[in-house]
C-alpha positions in Angstrom: -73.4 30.7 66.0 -75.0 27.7 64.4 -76.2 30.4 61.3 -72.6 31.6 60.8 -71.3 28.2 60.6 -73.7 27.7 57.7 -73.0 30.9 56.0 -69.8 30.5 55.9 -70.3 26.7 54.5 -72.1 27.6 52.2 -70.6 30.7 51.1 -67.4 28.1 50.4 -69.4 25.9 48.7 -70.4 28.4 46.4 -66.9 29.6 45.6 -65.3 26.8 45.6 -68.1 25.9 42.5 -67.9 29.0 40.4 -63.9 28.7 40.2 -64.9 24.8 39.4 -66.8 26.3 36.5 -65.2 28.6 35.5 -61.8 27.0 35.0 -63.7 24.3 32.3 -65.6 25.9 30.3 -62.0 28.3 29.7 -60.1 25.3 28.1 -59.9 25.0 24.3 -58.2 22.3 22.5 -56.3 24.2 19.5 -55.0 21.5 18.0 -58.4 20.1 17.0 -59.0 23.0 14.1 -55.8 22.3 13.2 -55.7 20.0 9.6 -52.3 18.2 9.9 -52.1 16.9 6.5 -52.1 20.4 5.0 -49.7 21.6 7.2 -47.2 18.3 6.8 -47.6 19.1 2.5 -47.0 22.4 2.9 -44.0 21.6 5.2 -42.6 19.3 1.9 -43.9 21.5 -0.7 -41.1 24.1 1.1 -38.3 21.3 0.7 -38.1 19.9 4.6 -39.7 16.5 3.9 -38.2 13.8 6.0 -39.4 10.2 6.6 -41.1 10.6 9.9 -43.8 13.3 7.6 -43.9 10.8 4.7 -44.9 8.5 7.3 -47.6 10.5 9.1 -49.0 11.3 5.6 -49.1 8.1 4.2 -50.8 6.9 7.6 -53.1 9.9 7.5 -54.2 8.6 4.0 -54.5 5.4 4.7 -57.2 5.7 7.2 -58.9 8.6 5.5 -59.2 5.9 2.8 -57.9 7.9 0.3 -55.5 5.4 -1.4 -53.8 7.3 -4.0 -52.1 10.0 -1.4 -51.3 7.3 0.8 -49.5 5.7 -1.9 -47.4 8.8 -3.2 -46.5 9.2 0.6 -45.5 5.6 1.3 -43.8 5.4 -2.0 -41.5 8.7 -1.0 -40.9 6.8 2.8 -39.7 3.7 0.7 -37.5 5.4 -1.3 -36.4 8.1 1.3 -35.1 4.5 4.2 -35.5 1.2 4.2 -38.8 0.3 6.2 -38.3 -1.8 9.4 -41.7 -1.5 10.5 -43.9 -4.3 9.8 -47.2 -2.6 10.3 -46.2 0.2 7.7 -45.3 -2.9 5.3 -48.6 -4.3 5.7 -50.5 -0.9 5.2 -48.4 0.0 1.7 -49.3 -3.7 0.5 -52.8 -3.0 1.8 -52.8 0.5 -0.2 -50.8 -1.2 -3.4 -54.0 -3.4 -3.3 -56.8 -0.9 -2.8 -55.4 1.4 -5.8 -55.0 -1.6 -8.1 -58.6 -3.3 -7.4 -59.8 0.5 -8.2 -58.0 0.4 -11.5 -59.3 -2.7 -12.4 -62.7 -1.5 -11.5 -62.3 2.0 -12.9 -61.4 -0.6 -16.6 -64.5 -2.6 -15.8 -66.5 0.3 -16.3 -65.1 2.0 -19.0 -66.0 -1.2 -20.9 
């Protein structure tokens, strides 16, 4: 009686562990491949830009460093409303700054 007892434990145990498993290693994340800065240009190249994309692009830019895009982008969200947010005002100065100490570098060596 004692043996079945244990069989039958560990016969659960083992099931309950392979479903466990088995549901993990099934989940994918398919938003990681996904490069959301292509897909928010493309989505203004076809005409449907709207603040809330110049927004995400412009922040996308700014913390890929890439201070030129980010500039176009938050230059399009000034001109498309009036910014209320104080941490976007402080990242488009930030940005205005970083693209004009780059010009002034980009003259320096030119000289």
């Amino acid at each position: 009686m004692k043996f079945k007892s244990n069989l039958l434990a560990f016969l659960l145990f083992a099931g309950i562990s392979t479903v466990s498993f088995s549901q993990t290693s099934t989940k994918t994340d398919v938003n990681k491949d996904i490069d959301v800065v292509r897909a928010y240009e493309q989505v203004v190249q076809e005409g449907y830009g709207t603040p809330f994309i110049y927004k995400n692009l412009a922040n996308a830019y700014y913390f890929r460093n890439e201070y030129k895009n980010a500039l176009i982008w938050f230059e399009k969200l000034s001109e498309a409303e009036k910014n209320a947010d104080p941490e976007i005002a402080q990242r488009y100065q930030q940005t205005l700054k970083a693209v004009k100490a780059s010009k002034t570098s980009d003259a320096v060596v030119k000289i």
